[in-house]
TORMARGU-570844 format. One record per residue: x, y, z of N, C-alpha, C, O in turn; residue in three letters. Coordinates in steps of 0.1 Angstrom, whole numbers, plus 5000, padded with zeros to 4 digits. Layout:
N
XYZXYZXYZXYZala
...
! end
This chain:
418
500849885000500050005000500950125000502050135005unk
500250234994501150334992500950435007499850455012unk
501950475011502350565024503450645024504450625030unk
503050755015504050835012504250945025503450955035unk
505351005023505451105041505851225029506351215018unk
505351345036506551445038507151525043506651615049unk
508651515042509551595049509751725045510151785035unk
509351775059509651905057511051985065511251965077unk
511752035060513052115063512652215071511652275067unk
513352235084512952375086514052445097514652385106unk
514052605095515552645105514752775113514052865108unk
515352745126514652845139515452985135516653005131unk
514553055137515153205134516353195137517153175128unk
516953195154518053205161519153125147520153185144unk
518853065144519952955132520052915120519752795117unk
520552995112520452975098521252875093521552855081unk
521852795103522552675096521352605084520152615081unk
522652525078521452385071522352295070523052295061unk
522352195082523252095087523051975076523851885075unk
521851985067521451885055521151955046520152025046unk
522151935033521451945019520151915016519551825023unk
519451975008518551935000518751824993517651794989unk
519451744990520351644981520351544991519651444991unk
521251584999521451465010520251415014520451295015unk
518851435019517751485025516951375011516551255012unk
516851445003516251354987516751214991515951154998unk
518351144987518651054993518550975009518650855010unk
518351045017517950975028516550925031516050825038unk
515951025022514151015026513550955012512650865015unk
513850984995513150934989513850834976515050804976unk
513150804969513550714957514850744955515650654956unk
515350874953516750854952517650794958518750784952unk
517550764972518350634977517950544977518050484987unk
517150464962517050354965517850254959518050274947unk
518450124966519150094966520350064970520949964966unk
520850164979521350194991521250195006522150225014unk
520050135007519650065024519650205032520450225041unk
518450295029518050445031516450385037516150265039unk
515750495040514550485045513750405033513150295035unk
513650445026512350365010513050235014512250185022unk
514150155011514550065006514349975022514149855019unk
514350005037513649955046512449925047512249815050unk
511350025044510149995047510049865034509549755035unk
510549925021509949785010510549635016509849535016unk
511949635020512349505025511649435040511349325042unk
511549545050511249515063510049475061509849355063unk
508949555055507549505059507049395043505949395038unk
508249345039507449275024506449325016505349275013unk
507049465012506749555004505449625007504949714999unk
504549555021503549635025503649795023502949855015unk
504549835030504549985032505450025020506449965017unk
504850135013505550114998505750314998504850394995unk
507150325002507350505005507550544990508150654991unk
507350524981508750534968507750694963508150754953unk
506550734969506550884969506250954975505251014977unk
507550944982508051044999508951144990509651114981unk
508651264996509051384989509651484998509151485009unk
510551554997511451675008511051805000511151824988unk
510451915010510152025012511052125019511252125031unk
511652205013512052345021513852285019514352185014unk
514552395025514852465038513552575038513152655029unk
512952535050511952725056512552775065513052725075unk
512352925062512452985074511053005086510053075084unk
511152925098509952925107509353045112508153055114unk
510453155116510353265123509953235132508853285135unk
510453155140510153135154512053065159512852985153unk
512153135172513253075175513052945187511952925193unk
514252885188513652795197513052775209512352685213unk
513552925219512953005225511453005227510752975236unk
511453065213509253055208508852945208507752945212unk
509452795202508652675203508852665216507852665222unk
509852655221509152605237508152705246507652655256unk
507752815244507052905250505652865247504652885255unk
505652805228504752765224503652645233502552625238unk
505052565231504852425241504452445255503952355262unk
504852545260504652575275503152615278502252565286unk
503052715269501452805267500652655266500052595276unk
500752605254499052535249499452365255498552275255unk
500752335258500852185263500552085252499951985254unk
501052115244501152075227502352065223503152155221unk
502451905221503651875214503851905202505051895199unk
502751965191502751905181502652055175502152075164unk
503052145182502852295178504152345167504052445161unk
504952275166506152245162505952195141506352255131unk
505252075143504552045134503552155127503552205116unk
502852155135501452225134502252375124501852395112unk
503152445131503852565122504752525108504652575097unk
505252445112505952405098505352345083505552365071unk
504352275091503252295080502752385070502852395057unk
502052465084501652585079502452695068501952755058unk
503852675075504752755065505252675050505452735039unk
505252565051505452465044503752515028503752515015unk
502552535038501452535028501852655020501652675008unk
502552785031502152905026503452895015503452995008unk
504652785011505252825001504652684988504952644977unk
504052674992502852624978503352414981502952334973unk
503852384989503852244995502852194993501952274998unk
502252074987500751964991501251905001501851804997unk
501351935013502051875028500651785029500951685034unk
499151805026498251755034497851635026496951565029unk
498651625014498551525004498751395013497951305011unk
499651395021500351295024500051175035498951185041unk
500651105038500350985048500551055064499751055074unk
501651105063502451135072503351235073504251225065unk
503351365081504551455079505451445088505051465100unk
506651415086508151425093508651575090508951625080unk
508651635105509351775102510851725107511051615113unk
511751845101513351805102513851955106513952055100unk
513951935115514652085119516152125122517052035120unk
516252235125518052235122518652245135517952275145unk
519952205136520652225149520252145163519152095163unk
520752145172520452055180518752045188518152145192unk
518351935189517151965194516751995209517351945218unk
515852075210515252125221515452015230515451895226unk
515752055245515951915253514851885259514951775264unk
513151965261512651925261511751795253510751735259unk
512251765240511951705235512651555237513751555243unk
512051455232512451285234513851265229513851255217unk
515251265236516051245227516751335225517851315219unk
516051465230516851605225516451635210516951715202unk
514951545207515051605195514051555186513851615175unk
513351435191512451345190510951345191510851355203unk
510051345187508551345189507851265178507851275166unk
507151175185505951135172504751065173504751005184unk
503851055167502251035173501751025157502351065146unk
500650955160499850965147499951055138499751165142unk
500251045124500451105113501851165110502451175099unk
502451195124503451315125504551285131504551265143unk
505951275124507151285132507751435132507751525123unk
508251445147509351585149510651495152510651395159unk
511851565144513051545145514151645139513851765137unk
515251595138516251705139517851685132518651615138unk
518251735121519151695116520551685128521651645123unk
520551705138521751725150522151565144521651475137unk
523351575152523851445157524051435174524551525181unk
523651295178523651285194523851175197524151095188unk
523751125208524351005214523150865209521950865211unk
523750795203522750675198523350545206523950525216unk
522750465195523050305196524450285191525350235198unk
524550315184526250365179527050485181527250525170unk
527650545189527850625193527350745190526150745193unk
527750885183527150935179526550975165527251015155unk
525750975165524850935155523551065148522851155153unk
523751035138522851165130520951075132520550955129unk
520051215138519151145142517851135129516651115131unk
518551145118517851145105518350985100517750945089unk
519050915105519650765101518350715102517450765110unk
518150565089517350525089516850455099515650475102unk
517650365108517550295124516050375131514850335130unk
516650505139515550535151514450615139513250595139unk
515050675131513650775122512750625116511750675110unk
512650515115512050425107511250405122510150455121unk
511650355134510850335145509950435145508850395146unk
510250595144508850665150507950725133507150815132unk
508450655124507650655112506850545114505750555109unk
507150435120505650325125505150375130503950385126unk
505450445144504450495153503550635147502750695154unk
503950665136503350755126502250725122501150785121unk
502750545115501450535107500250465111499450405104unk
500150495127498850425139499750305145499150195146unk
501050305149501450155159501850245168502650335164unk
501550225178501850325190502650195198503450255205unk
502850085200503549955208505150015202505750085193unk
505449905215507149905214507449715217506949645225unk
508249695207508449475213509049495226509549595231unk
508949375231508949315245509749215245510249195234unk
510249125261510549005260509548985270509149085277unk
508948805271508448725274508748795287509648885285unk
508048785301508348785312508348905317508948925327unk
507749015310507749155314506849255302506849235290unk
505949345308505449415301506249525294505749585285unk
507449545297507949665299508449705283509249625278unk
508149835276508649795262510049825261510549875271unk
510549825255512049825248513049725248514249735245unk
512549615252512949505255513549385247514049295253unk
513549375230514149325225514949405212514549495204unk
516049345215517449345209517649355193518449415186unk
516349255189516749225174515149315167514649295156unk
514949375173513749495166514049585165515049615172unk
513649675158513549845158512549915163512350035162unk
511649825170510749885180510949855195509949825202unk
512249865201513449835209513949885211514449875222unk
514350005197515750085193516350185208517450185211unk
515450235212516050345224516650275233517050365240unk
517050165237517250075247518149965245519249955250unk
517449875237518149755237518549725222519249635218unk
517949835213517749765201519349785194520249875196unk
519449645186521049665182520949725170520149665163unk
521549845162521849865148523249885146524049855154unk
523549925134525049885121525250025119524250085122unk
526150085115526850195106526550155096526950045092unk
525850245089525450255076526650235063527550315062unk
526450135057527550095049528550195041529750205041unk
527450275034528350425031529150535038530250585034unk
528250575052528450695058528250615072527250555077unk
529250625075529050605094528550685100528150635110unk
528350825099527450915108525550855106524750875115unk
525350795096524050745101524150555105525250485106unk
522850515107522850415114521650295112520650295118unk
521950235104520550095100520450035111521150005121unk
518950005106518849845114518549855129518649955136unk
518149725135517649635131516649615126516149725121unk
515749495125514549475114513449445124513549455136unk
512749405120511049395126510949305128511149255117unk
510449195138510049065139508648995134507649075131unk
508448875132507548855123506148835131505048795126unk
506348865146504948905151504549025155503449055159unk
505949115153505449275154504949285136504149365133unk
505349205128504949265113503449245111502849305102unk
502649125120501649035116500949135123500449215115unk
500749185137500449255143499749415131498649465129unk
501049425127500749535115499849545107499249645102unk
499749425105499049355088500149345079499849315067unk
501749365083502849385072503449255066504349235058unk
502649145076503749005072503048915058501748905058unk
503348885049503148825039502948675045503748585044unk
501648665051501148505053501448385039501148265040unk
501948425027501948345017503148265020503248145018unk
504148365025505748305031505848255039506948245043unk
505048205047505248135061504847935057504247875049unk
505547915066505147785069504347715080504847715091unk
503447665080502647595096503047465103502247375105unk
504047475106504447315115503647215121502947245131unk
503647095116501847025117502646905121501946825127unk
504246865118504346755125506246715120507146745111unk
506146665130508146595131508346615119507546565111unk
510046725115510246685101511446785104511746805116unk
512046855093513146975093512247055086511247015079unk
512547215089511847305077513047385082513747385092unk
513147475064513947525064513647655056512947665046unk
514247725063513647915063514747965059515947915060unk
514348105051515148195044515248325055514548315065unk
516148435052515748505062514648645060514348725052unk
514348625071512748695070512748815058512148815047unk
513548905062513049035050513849015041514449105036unk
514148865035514148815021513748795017514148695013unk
512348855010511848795003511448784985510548744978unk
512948834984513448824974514148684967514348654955unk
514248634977514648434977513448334978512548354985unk
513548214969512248184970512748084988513848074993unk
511048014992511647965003510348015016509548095011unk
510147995026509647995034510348145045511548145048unk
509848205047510248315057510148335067510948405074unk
508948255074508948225086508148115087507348085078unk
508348025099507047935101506147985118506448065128unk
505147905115504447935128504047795136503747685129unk
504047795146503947645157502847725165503247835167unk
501347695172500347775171500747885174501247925163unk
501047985185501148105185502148145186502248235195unk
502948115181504748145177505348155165505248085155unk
505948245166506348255149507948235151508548285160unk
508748145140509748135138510548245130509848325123unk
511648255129512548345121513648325122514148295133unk
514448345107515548335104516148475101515948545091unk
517248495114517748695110519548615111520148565120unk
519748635099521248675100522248785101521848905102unk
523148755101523948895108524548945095525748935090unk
523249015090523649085074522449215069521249225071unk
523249305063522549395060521849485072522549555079unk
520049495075519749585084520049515099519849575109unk
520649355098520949305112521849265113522149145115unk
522849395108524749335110524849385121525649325129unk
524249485126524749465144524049405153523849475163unk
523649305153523249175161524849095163525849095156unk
524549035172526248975176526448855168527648815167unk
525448785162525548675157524248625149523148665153unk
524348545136523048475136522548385143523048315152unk
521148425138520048325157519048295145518948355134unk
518148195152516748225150516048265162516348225173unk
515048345158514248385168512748355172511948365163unk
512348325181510848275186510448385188511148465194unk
509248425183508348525195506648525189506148515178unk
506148525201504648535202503748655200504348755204unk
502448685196501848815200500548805211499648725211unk
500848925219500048945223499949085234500949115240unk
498549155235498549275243498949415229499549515230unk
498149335217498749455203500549435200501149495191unk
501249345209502449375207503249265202502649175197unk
504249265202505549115201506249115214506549215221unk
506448985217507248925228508448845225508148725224unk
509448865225510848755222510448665232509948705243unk
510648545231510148415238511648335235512148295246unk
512348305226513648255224514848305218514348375209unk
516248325217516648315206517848185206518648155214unk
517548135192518047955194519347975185519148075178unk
520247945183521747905182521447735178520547665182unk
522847715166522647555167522747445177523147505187unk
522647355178522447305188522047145189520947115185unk
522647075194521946925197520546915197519646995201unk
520346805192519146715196518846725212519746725220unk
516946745216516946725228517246605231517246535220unk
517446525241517446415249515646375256514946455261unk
515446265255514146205259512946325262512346355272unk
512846375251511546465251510546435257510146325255unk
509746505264508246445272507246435265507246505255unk
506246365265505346315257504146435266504146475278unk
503346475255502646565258501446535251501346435244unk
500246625254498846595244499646645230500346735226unk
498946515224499046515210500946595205501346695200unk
501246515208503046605207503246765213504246825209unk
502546805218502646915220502646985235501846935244unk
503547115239504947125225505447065223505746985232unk
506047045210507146955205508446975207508447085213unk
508946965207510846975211511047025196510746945187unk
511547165193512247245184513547295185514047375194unk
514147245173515647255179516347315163516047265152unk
517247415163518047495150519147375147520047385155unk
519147275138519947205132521247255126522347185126unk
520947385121521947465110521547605107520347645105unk
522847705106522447795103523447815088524647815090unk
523247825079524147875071524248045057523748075046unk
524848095064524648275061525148255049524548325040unk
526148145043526548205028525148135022524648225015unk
524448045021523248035014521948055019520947985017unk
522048165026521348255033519848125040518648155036unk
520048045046519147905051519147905070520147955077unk
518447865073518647785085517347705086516347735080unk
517547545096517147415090516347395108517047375118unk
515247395109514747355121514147275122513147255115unk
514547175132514347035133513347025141513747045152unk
511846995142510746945149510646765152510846675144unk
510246775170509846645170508946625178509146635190unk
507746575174506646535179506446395184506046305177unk
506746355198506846205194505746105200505745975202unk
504746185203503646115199502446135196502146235204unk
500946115187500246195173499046215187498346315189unk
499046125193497846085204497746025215497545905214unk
497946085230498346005237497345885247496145865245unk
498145845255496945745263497345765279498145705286unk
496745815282496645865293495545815306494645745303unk
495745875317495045875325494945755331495945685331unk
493045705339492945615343492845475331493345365332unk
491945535320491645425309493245395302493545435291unk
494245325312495445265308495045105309494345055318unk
495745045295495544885294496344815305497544815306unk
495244715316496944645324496444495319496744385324unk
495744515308496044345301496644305287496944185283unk
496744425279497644395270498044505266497644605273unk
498944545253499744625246498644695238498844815241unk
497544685231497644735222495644815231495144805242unk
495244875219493744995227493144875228492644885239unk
492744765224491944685223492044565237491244465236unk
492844595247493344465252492644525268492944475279unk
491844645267491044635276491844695293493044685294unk
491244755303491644815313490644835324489444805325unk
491744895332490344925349490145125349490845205341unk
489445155355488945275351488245295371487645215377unk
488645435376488045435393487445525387487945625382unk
485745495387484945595393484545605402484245495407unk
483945735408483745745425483845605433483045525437unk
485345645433485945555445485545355442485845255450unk
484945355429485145225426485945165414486145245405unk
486345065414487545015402485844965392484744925396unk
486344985380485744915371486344895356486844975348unk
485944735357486944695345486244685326485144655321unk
487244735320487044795304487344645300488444595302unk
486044565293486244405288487244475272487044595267unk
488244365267488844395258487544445248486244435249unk
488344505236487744565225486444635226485644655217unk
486244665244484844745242484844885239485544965245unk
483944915230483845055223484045175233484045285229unk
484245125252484145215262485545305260485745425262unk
486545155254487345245259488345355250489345415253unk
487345345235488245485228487245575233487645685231unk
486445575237485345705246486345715256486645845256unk
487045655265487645705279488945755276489545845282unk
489345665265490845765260490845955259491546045262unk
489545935252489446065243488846115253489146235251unk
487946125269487946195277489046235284489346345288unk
489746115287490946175298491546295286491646415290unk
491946265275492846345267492246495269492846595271unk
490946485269490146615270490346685280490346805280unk
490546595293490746665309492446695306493346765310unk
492346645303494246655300494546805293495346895298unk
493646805280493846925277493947085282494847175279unk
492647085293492747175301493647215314493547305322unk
494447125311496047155325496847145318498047165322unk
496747105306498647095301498947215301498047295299unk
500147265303501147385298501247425287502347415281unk
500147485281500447565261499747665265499147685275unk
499747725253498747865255497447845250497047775241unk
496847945259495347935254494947925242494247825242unk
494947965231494547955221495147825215494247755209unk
496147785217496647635208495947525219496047395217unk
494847595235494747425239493247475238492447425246unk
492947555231491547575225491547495212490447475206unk
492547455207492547445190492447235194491747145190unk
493747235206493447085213492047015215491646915209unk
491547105224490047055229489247065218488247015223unk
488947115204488747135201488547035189487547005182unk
489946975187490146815179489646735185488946655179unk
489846735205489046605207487546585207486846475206unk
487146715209485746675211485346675198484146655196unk
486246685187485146665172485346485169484746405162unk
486646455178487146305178485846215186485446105182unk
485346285197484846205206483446225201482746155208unk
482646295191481446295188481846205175481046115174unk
482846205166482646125164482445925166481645835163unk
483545935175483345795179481745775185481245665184unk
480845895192479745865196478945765185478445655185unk
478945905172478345895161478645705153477745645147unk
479845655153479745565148479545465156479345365150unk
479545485170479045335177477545355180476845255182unk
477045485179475645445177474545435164473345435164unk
475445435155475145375143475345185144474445105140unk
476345155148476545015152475244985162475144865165unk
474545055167473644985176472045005174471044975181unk
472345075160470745065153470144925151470644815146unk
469344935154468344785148467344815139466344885140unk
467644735129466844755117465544785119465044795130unk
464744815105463844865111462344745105462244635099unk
461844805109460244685109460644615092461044505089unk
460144735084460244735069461444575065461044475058unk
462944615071463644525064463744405072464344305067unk
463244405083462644305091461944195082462344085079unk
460744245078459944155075460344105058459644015052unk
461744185048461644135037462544015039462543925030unk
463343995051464343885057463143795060463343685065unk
! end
């Protein structure tokens, strides 16, 4: 979908610098850097070509006539962040700009930013980023705050995602490493290949993208039973191949330590779940042995998942599932007279033993209940032991359905043609 922004230039009375070309500014923000791993050439790789900037357009140098002085006085008076915006706009219309054309406006102002602002320089909310050509202290040391890295984070939060990813075990956002919805904190990014004053990366996970609507469900894989799958890396999808898989509410991914996630310390795959509008990192897996004597669980699940291989020059990694058993047998209805379902069992209800004669039809009914009580205490998440209970009871109406078809008695009519 098309989500064009535009950037507007702009310099506080007090400072007639212009710390950015007009040129440089074209190349950071539109088609002309594309191909170069700039802002356009992120959103088309990160979100699988959902978010499609390729007409994002740069406005001005303006003069605001306001010094910085006046925006904060601004800000003081009406308690409006966005008064900043709101003027540059305005000056932006009055030199013949279609500023209101657009998805989204990113103002770019000159010289260091106001420290009341996020960052020294930072602001953004629905429709609208404020930022600031300065350079200040980043994820890489110091860092120009127009780099695609942090300006791509509050361009999502532009276009209605107001969340930040998480890890497992805490609400708290900024919490994972391998997102750019992380970035102020934990998030890891690269020196931009060209220019070390800006700064890429990292990339989006594939349950912050689903969240979005940005993940391409055609690329994924659904893991349904013991086997290897093997995945490309996610914002490849330029390779044919699988980009992520999903195990119920987990999404798999393959990020190597290339391109917008060379500053990650290594290739991983990564697990993470959604939930609360957000992503949660739940794993990140390294290769690795085989488990040892896996637990048998309802219906294999979870299954013991394990990274077999990672290999960066053929851009692959190889994940080994094992489910090691389809249907379990559980509970009280266990056989103590032979091996196989048919060889019959004891069963306590209220406080009495009662015995299952071999091959009686009781006892795929008693399997398929315990499994059912089983369902509701195992350890998965709600939704995958809703998807559980949800096999057995279409299992257990069936078996109703065919053993009481077995116990029809003909009727009068074919009675009497016998």
């Amino acid at each position: 979908m098309a989500n064009p922004c535009a950037f507007i230039l702009v310099r506080f009375a007090d400072d007639p610098s212009t710390p950015l070309s007009v040129n440089e500014a074209k190349t950071l923000f539109t088609v002309q850097g594309r191909g170069r791993m700039y802002l356009v050439d992120y959103f088309d790789e990160i979100t699988h070509g959902r978010i499609d900037m390729s007409g994002n357009a740069v406005f001005g140098w303006y003069d605001l006539g306001w010094t910085r002085q006046d925006y904060l006085d601004q800000r003081a008076r009406t308690g409006d962040r966005t008064v900043l915006v709101a003027e540059a706009s305005r000056v932006a219309r009055a030199n013949g700009a279609p500023v209101d054309s657009f998805a989204a406006t990113i103002v770019v102002s000159n010289g260091p930013g106001p420290a009341a602002d996020f960052y020294g320089g930072y602001w953004s909310g629905q429709g609208h980023v404020q930022t600031t050509a300065d350079q200040g202290p980043g994820n890489v040391g110091r860092e120009s705050k127009v780099s695609p890295a942090a300006l791509c984070q509050e361009i999502v939060h532009a276009l209605g995602v107001p969340q930040h990813a998480r890890r497992t075990g805490t609400d708290i956002d900024y919490q994972d490493p391998f997102d750019v919805m992380s970035l102020w904190t934990t998030g890891t990014s690269a020196p931009h290949p060209e220019n070390p004053d800006y700064v890429i990366g990292p990339g989006i996970n594939a349950a912050f993208l689903d969240r979005c609507g940005w993940l391409d469900q055609s690329r994924g894989v659904t893991i349904t039973g013991s086997g290897s799958y093997q995945l490309r890396p996610l914002h490849r999808r330029d390779l044919p191949g699988n980009l992520f898989a999903r195990f119920g509410d987990q999404y798999i991914e393959y990020r190597p330590k290339l391109r917008w996630d060379a500053g990650q310390g290594e290739s991983v795959v990564l697990v993470h779940h959604r939930a609360n509008f957000t992503s949660y990192l739940d794993e990140v897996r390294v290769p690795e042995a085989p488990p040892r004597d896996p637990p048998f669980q309802i219906f294999g699940l979870p299954a013991h998942i394990w990274v077999s291989s990672i290999d960066d020059d053929a851009l692959t990694a190889t994940v080994e599932v094992r489910m090691p058993r389809q249907e379990p047998v559980a509970g009280p209805a266990v056989s103590l007279f032979g091996t196989d379902a048919g060889g019959g069992g004891l069963v306590l209800i209220g406080g009495k033993l009662h015995r299952i004669p071999p091959r009686s039809p009781s006892y795929a009914l008693l399997e398929r209940v315990v499994a059912l009580e089983e369902a509701f205490i195992i350890g998965v998440t709600p939704a995958l032991q809703l998807q559980v209970q949800q096999l057995i009871l279409a299992e257990l109406a069936a078996t109703v359905t065919e053993q009481l078809d077995e116990t029809k008695v003909p009727s009068s009519e074919h009675s009497a043609e016998r």
